[in-house]
N, C-alpha and C positions, 0 to 999 in steps of 0.2 A: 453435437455429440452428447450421449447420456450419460448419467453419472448413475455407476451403479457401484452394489458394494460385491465383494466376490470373495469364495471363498476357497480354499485350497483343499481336491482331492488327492488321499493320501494313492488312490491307483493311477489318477490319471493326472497328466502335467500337459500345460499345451506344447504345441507344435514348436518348436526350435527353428525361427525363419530370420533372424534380424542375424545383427553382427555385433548389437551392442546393446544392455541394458541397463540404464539408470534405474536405480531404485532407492528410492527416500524416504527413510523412517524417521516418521512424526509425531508428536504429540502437544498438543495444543499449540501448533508452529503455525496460527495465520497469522502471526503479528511478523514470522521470519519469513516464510515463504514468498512473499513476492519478489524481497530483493535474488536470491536463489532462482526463479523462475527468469528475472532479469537476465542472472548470467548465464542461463543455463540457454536463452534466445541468443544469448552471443557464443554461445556452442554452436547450437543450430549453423549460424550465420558462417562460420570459422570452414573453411576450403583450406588443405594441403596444400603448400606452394604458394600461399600469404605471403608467407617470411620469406626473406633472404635466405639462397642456398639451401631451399628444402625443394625435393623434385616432386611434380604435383605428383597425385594419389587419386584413385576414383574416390567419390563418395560412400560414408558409410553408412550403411542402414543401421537406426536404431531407434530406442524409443524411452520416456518417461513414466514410472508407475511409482503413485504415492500412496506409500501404507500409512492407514491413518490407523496408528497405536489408540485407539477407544478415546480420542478425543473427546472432551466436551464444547471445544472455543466451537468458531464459525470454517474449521481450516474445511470439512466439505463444503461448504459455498463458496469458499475461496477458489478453489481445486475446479469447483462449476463451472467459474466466470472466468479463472483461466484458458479454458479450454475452448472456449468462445471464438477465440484470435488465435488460440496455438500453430503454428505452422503444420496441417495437417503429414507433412513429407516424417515426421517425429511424433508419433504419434504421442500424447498425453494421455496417461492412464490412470484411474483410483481404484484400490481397494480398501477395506476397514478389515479388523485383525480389534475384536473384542477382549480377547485376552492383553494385562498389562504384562509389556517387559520388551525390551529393545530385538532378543531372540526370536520370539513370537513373530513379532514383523518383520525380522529377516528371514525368515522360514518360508513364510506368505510369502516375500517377494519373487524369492528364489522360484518357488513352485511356480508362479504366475509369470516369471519372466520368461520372454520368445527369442533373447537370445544364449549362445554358449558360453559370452561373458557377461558376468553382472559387476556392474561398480555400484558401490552403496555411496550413497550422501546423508549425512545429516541437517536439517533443515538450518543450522547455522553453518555450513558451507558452502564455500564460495568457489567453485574453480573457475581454470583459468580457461579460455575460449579452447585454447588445443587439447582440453585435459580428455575428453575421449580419444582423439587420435590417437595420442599419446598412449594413452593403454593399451589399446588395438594394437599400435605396433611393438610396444613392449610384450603383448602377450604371443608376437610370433616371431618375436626372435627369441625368446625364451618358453619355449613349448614344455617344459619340465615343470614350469612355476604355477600351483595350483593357486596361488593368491601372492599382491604384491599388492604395498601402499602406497601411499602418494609424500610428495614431499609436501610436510603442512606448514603454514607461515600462520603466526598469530594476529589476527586483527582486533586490538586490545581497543576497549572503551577507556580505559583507565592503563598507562604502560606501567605493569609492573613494578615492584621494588625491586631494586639488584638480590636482594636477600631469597626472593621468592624464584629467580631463573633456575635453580638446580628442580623447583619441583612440575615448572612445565610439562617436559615429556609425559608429565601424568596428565593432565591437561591433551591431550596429543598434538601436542607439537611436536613436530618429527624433524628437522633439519640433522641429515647425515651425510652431508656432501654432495658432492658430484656427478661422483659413480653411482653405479649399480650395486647395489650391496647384497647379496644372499645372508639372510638372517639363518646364525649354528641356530640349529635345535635345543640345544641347551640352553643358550640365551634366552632370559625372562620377559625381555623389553620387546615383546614381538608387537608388529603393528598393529595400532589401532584401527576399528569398523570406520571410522570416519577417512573416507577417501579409500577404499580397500576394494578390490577390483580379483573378481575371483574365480572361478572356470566352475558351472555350472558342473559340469562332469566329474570336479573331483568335490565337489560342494554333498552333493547328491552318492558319490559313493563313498564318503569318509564318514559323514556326520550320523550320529547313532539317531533312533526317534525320542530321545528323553535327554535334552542335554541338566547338569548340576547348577548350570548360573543360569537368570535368566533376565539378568539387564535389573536395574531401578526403577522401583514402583512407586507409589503413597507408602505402602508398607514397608519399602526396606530399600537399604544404600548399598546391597549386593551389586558387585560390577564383577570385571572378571571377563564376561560373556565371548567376548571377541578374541581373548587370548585361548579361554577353553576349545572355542570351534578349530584356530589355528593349529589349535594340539593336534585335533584329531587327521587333520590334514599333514599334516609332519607324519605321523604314527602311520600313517597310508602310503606313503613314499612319495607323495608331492614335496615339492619344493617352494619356499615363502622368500620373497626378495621385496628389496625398497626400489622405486624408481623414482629417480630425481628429477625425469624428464612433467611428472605429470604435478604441473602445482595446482596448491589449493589455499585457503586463506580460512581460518577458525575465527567465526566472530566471537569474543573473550566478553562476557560484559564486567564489569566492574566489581558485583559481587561475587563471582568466581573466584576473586581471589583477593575473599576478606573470612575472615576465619570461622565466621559463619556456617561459610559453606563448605572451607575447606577439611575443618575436623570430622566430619560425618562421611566425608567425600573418602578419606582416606582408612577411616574406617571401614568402613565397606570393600576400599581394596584389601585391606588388612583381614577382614574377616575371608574374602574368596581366595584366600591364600591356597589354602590345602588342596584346593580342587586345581587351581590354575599351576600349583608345582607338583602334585602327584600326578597327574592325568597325562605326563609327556613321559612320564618313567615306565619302567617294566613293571608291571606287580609286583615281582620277585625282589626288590629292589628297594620299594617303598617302605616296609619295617624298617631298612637301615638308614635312609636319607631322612625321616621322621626327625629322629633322634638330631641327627646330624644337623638340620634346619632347626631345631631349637636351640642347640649352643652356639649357633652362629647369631642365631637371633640374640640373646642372651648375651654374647660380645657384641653385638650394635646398639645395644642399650647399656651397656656400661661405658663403650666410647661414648656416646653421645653424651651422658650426664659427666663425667667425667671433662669432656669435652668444654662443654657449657655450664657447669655447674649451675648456680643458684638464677646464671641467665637464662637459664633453657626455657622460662616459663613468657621470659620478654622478645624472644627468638621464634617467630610463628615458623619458620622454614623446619626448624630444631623440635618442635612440639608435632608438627604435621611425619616428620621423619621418627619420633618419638610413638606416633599413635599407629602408625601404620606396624612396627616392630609389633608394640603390643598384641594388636589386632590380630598381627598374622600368630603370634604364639596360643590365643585363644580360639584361632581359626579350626582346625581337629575336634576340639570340644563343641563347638560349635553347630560341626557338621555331626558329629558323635551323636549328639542329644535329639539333632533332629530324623536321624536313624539312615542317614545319607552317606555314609562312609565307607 
């Protein structure tokens, strides 16, 4: 097979033949990518009606396509020699996406994918052998849902302090039970890109051609990106749900959550405030909720210090909750100055 790099015309998309498309945005991931490729053969390998008490299913047709975010490592030769052995029945795909930012490579993907659903992966996840089925048949019992995340489980290099578990979900850790959950529109904590599985059709008629976030670069700790695109899909009259049926495993490495990483990290959420909370409102609406989100912001930083006093500075959970507040009240200004508002 060849390895080419491709690129996305804005008039023409291909043909729409599969059932299913993985797509894995990377950047400099050939040190992740194998193990990912690993379970991602034990997908391949994974037939309906394995398990006890599930009635078999035909086969699904679908395929693999890795965006390589302007890598520098070796992840195209990785991606080469993968495909060497890949199970032709699935096909293995590459494109490159020169532009940085995690949007950019989901945009590529979208375009380039051949089926009507796309799941995204990050090169630090892991699913679980049934995690396509699993979405396939979440996506046809729930025909209204333009997108739905996976249930994520942390695979920590280092387990956590109990101190730091309130700030996983930033991390996307998703655990929310059992059920099926339809995320309100209102609700901020809407699912993470990592494990997110999305209808092509409502991808392609929601999302404008300039979105405000556009994922973390060298240059900057903007995130955001994943909640913005969700907006616009809400704002379209699809529907966003959790599916508990489809697991997934976040590889955590150690520095992730040393404070290193973590105050910049949160930063970043804190500054893509105004774009991920105005962009779900009315226009009409926004002059008043403005306001409104700053005195609220403004009481979570008086609990907080108040809270912790003179320990808030020994409390990394309480400083990281500390900066994001900040962040988000400089967030307006932010986008203000750069003429983005």
């Amino acid at each position: 097979m060849v390895l080419t790099a491709s690129i996305p015309c804005p008039t023409l998309t291909p043909e729409v033949s599969l059932d299913f498309s993985i797509v894995i945005c990377t950047y400099n991931g050939a040190s992740r990518l194998p193990e990912l490729f690993e379970r991602l053969k034990q997908c391949c390998q994974f037939r309906p009606g394995d398990d006890a008490g599930r009635d078999a299913e035909p086969s699904l047709q679908w395929e693999i396509l890795v965006v390589d975010n302007n890598s520098s490592d070796e992840t195209a030769a990785l991606v080469r020699q993968a495909q060497e052995d890949w199970p032709e029945e699935y096909p293995l795909r590459y494109c490159f996406e020169a532009q940085q930012g995690a949007s950019y490579a989901r945009e590529l993907g979208v375009h380039e994918a051949k089926a009507g659903l796309i799941g995204f992966l990050d090169d630090d996840n892991l699913p679980a052998p049934d995690w396509v089925y699993e979405a396939y048949r979440f996506a046809q019992e729930y025909p209204h849902a333009g997108a739905f995340g996976s249930q994520i489980h942390g695979d920590y290099e280092v387990e956590p302090a109990e101190e730091l578990k309130p700030l996983l979900p930033f991390l996307a850790i998703v655990e929310r039970g059992k059920e099926p959950l339809r995320y309100d529109s209102l609700r901020r904590m809407l699912p993470p890109s990592a494990g997110l599985v999305v209808r092509r059709e409502a991808w392609l008629e929601s999302m404008p051609e300039t979105c405000m976030l556009r994922g973390r670069n060298q240059d900057s700790m903007l995130t955001g990106e994943d909640t913005e695109a969700l907006t616009y899909l809400l704002r379209s009259g699809w529907e966003i749900w959790y599916n508990p049926a489809m697991h997934l495993w976040h590889r955590i490495p150690h520095w992730r959550l040393e404070r290193s990483y973590l105050i910049p990290f949160f930063q970043g959420i804190g500054l893509s405030r105004y774009v991920t909370r105005m962009q779900g409102m009315s226009p009409w609406l926004r002059p008043f909720a403005l306001p409104a989100y700053v005195v609220n912001d403004l009481r979570k930083v008086a609990l907080l210090v108040l809270r912790h006093g003179f320990r808030l500075r020994q409390n990394l959970t309480a400083q990281c909750q500390l900066t994001l507040i900040l962040y988000s009240l400089r967030s307006p200004l932010y986008f203000w100055r750069m003429g983005r508002t």
